[in-house]
N, C-alpha and C positions, 0 to 999 in steps of 0.2 A: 462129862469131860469138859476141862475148863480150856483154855485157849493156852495155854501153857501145854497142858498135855498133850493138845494138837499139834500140836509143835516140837516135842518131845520124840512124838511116833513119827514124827515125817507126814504129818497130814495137813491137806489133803495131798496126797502122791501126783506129782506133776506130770503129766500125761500127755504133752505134745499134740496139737494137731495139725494139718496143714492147711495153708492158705490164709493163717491167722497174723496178726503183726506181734514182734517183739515185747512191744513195751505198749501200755495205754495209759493215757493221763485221766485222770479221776478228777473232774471236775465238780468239787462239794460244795454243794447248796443248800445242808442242813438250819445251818445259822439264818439263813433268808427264807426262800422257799419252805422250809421245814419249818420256820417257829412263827410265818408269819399267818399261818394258819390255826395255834392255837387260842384256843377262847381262852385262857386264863394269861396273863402278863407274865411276861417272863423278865425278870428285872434287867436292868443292862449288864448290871456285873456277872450275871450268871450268863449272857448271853456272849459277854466278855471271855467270860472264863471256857465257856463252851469252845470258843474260837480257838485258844491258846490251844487247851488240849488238841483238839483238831490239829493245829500246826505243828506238837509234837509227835504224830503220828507215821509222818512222811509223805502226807498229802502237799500237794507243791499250791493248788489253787484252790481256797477257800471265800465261796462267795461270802459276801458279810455283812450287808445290809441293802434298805433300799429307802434309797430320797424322792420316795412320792409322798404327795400327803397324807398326813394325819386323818386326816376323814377316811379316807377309803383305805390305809392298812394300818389301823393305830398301833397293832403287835410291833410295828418299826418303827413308832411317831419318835425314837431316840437316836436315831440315824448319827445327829448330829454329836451326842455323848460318848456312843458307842465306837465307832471310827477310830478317832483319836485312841481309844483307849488302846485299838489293837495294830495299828498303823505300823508298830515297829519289829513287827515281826517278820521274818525272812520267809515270806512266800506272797503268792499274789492275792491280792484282797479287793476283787473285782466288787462292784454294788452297781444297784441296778436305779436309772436315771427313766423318769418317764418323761419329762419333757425337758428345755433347758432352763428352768427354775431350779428341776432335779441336778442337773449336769452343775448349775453354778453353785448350789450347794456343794458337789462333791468336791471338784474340784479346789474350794474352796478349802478342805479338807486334807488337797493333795492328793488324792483318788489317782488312779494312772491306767487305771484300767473300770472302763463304765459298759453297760446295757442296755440296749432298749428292747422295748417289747411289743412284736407285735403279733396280730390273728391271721390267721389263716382264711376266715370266714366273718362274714361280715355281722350272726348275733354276738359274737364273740368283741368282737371289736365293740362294738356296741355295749353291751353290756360290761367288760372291763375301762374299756379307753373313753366310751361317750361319742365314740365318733365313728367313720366308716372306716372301712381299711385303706383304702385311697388318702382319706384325710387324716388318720395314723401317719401312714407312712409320709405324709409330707411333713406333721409335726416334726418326724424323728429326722429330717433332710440335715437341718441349722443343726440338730444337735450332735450328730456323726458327723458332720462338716466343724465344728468348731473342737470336738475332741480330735479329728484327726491334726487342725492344725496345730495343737498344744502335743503333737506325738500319743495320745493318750489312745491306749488301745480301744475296742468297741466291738461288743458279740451281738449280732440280733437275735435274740429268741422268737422261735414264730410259735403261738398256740396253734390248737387243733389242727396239728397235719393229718392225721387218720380219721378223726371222729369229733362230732360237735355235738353238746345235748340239744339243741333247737334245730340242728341242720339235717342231720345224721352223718351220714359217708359224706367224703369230703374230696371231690376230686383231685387228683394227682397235679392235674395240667394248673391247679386252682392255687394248691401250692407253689408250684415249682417258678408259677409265676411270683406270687410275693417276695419266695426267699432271693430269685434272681433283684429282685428291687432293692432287696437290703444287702446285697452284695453289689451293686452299682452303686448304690450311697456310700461305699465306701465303709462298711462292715469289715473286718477282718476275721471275723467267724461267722458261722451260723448253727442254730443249737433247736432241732426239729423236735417240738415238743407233743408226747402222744397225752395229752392234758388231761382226759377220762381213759386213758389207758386202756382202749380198743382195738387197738394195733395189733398185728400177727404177722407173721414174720413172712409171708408172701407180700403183704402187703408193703412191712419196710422197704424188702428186695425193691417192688417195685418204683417206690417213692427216689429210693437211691439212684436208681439206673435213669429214671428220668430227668433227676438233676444232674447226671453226670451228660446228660443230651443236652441238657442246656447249658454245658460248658461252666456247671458249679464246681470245681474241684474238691473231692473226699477231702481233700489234706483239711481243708477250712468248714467242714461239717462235723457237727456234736451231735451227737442222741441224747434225748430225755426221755425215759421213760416212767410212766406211772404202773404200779403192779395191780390193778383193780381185777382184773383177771383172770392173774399169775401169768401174764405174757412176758415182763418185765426183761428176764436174764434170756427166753426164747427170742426176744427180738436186738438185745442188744447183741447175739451171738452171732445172729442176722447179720445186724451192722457192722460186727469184725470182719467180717468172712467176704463183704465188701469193699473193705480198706477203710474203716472209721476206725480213730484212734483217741476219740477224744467223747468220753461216757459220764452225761450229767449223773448223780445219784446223790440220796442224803442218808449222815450217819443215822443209823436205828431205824430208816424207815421211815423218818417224820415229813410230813407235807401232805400237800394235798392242793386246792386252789379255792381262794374264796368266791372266787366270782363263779364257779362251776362245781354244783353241789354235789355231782355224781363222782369227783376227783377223787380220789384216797390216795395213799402213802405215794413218794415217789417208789423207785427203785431203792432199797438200803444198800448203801453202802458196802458194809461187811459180807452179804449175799454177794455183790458185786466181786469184790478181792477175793473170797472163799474160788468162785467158776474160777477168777483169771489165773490163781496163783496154782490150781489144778489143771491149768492148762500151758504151765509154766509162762504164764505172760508178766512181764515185769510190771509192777504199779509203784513200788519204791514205798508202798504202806505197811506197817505194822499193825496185823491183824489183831492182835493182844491190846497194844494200845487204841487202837480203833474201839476194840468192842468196850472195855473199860471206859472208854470214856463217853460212850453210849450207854451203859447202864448208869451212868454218874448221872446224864441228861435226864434219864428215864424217873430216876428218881424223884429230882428238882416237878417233873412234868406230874409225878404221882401214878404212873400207871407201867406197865412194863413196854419194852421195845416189841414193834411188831413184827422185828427183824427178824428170822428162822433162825442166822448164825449168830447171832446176837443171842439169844433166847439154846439155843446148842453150847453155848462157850460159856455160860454164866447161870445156867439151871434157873434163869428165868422163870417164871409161874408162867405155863401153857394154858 
């Protein structure tokens, strides 16, 4: 069945349930997160043209690059190429800033909306950022301080909120302490990342309800979820049913994290839209054009999508 015919039949059949929100914003990370992970180069125009597609699908926020250095994510070392190329397109094009060398490149750029990133746990820190978490988070003070006074929006990503490969289990209170830091700094989101995708859906519950004690309000919380698993759609179901409204995931499934080996795909994308839009939740995406242009990716990449709906709509090789 191709996605056309899905479509055709009325599938998937919108099923209602309760206690879910309306509408969820689909925050895509395939272009960054997803290709910054691949070992082979992905040229800029393809990574260009990746984007556009993407914005003609009805995704409103497509992240699109990141201005850290060249040494430690060379898949990006074209930050500066790339941008421009996609800048004039009508939706948001958030990219991710690790220190403010990153931030004045973007801006530099006209960026309007930046990142920073930080851990949960302190190998993690370590081994990504070079530093502790303390000393992270004071890096990112100047830089969430000087985008806020240019108006420029600012999401903090926290790695490992569920699970750490060096740490293991990752206490709740451990989190809820960092993400309250990057929302004193002056974050206007936060995006709770399950980075080895070991999360279960008691556990999101509980991670939620704790930050909602420490007076983090749902409204300004994101889930990222990694499928290592197949936890992936079970824990962001979790997170609706708590009042999250706003679900990281990447087209076809690409990503992973370089600095944590045990990482695979994020959440896909299309897996994503297939639950929401059987559950009549509005995402304003084009399941057709989404997947299309995930097979287009898959191609350029040489291997097929690991996406299930992706791989269902396009008779993918299983």
């Amino acid at each position: 069945m191709t996605a056309a015919d899905a479509r055709a039949l009325g599938l998937p059949m919108a099923v209602p349930a309760e206690g879910l929100p309306t509408r969820v914003r689909i925050y895509e990370v395939g272009a960054r997160d997803g290709l910054q992970n691949e070992k082979a180069t992905v040229p800029t125009e393809v990574k260009a043209e990746f984007v556009r597609r993407l914005s003609q699908t009805g995704l409103s926020t497509i992240e699109a690059t990141s201005f850290v250095h060249p040494k430690w994510v060379p898949q990006l070392a074209d930050a500066e190429q790339l941008y421009p190329a996609v800048a004039d397109l009508p939706v948001e094009l958030p990219v991710l800033v690790p220190n403010e060398r990153g931030l004045d490149r973007a801006l530099a750029l006209g960026a309007r909306r930046v990142a920073v990133f930080a851990s949960a746990t302190e190998s993690f820190a370590k081994a990504n950022l070079n530093r502790t978490v303390d000393e992270a988070l004071a890096m990112f003070e100047p830089v969430v301080a000087r985008a806020k006074a240019q108006d420029v929006g600012v999401r903090g990503y926290l790695s490992m909120c569920f699970g750490d490969p060096w740490e293991g289990p990752v206490p709740v209170p451990q989190v809820v302490k960092v993400c309250r830091a990057l929302l004193d700094m002056g974050c206007d989101e936060l995006s709770l990342g399950d980075t080895i995708g070991v999360a279960t859906p008691g556990h999101v519950q509980a991670l939620l309800a704790a930050l909602e004690e420490a007076g983090v309000p749902v409204s300004v919380v994101g889930v990222h979820f990694h499928d290592t698993y197949g936890q992936a759609l079970s824990n962001t179901l979790t997170a609706l049913r708590h009042g999250v409204t706003t679900v990281d995931s990447s087209a076809g499934g690409l990503g992973g994290c370089p600095y944590a080996k045990s990482a695979t795909g994020n959440l896909a994308t299309e897996d994503l839209v297939w639950m929401l839009q059987g559950l009549g939740i509005d995402t304003g995406v084009d399941l057709g054009r989404l997947v299309a242009t995930s097979v287009w990716m898959a191609a350029h990449l040489g291997r097929p999508s690991p996406s299930r709906t992706v791989r269902a709509l396009s008779h993918q090789e299983q």
